[in-house]
C-alpha positions as CSV (number, residue, x, y, z in Angstrom):
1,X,0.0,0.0,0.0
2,X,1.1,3.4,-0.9
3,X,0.8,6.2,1.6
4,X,-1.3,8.7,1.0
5,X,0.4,12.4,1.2
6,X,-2.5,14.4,1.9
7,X,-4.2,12.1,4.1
8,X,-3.6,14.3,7.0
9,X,-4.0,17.8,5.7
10,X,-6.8,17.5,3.3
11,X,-9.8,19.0,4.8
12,X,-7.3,21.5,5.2
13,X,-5.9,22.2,2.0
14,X,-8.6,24.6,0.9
15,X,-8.9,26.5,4.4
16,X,-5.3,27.9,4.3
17,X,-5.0,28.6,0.3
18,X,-8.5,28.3,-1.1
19,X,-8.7,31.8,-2.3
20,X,-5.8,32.8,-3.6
21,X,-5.8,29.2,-5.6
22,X,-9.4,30.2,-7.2
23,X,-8.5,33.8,-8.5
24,X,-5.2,32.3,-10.0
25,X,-6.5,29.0,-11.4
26,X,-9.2,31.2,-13.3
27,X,-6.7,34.0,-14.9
28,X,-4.4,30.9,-15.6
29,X,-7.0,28.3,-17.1
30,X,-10.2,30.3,-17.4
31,X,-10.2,31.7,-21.1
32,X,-8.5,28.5,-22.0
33,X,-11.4,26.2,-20.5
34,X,-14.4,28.4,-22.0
35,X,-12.4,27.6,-26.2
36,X,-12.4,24.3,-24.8
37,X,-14.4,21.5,-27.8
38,X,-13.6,18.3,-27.0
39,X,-13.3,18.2,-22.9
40,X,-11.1,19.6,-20.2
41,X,-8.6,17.2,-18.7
42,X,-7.8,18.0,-14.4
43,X,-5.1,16.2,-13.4
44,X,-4.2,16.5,-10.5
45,X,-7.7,17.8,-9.2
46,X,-7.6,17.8,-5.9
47,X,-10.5,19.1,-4.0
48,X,-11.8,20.3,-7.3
49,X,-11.5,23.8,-8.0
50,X,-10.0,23.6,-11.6
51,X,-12.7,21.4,-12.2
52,X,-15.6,23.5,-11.1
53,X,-13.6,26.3,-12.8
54,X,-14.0,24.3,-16.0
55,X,-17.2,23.2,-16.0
56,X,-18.2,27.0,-15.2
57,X,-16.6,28.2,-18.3
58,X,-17.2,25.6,-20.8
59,X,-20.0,23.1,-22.4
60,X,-18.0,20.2,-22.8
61,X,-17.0,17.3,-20.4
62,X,-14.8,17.6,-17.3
63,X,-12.2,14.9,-16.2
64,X,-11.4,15.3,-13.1
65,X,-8.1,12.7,-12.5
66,X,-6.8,12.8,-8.7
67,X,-5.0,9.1,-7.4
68,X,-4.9,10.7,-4.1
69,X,-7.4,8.9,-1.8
70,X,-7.8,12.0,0.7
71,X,-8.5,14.5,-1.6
72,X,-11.8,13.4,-4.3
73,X,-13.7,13.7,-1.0
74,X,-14.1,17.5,-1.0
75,X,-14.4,17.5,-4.7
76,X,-17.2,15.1,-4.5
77,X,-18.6,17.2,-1.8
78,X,-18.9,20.1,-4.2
79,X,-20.3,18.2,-7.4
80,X,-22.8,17.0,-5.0
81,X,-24.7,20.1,-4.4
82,X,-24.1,21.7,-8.1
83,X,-27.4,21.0,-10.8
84,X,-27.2,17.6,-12.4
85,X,-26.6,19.1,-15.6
86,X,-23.1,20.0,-14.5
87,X,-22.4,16.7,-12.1
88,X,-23.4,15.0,-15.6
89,X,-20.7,16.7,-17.1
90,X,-17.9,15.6,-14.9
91,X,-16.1,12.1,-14.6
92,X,-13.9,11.7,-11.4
93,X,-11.1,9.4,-11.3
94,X,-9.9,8.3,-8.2
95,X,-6.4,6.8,-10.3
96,X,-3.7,8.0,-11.7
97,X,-3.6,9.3,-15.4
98,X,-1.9,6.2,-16.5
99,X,-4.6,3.9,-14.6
100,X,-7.7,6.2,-16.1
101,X,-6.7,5.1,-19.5
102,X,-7.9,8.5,-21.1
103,X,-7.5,8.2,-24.9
């Protein structure tokens, strides 16, 4: 069994740079998400908020790929209360990218 990194300081990871991550992440990734055709690849998601960036800006199918097992929990927290036509949107997997076998 691998350790897990986060598995101490993930509810805590958005507390002490939540902000400052969301203002960057959208001047960074924004415009890019919103031209965005074919789907937006996260890797390396997190608790989520490049993919609920993403699924803000664009139309087109999120992947959210994050093989640490602390950390999917807050971003499944968030998908949870969003409208099912953006939780439809989404794929989370709980692998790495290798593992998800994205083509």
């Amino acid at each position: 069994m691998q350790p897990d990194d986060y598995a101490v300081s993930a509810e805590f990871y958005d507390v002490l740079q939540a902000r400052q991550d969301e203002i960057r992440v959208h001047h960074l990734y924004g415009r890019d998400a919103g031209r965005a055709r074919l789907g937006v690849l996260d890797i390396g998601a997190g608790t989520g908020r490049v993919t609920m960036m993403s699924l803000m800006e664009s139309r087109v199918g999120v992947h959210a790929v994050e093989p640490a097992r602390a950390m999917p929990a807050p971003l499944m927290t968030r998908l949870a209360s969003l409208p099912t036509e953006l939780r439809e949107r989404v794929t989370v997997h709980p692998q790495t990218l290798e593992e998800a076998a994205l083509h």
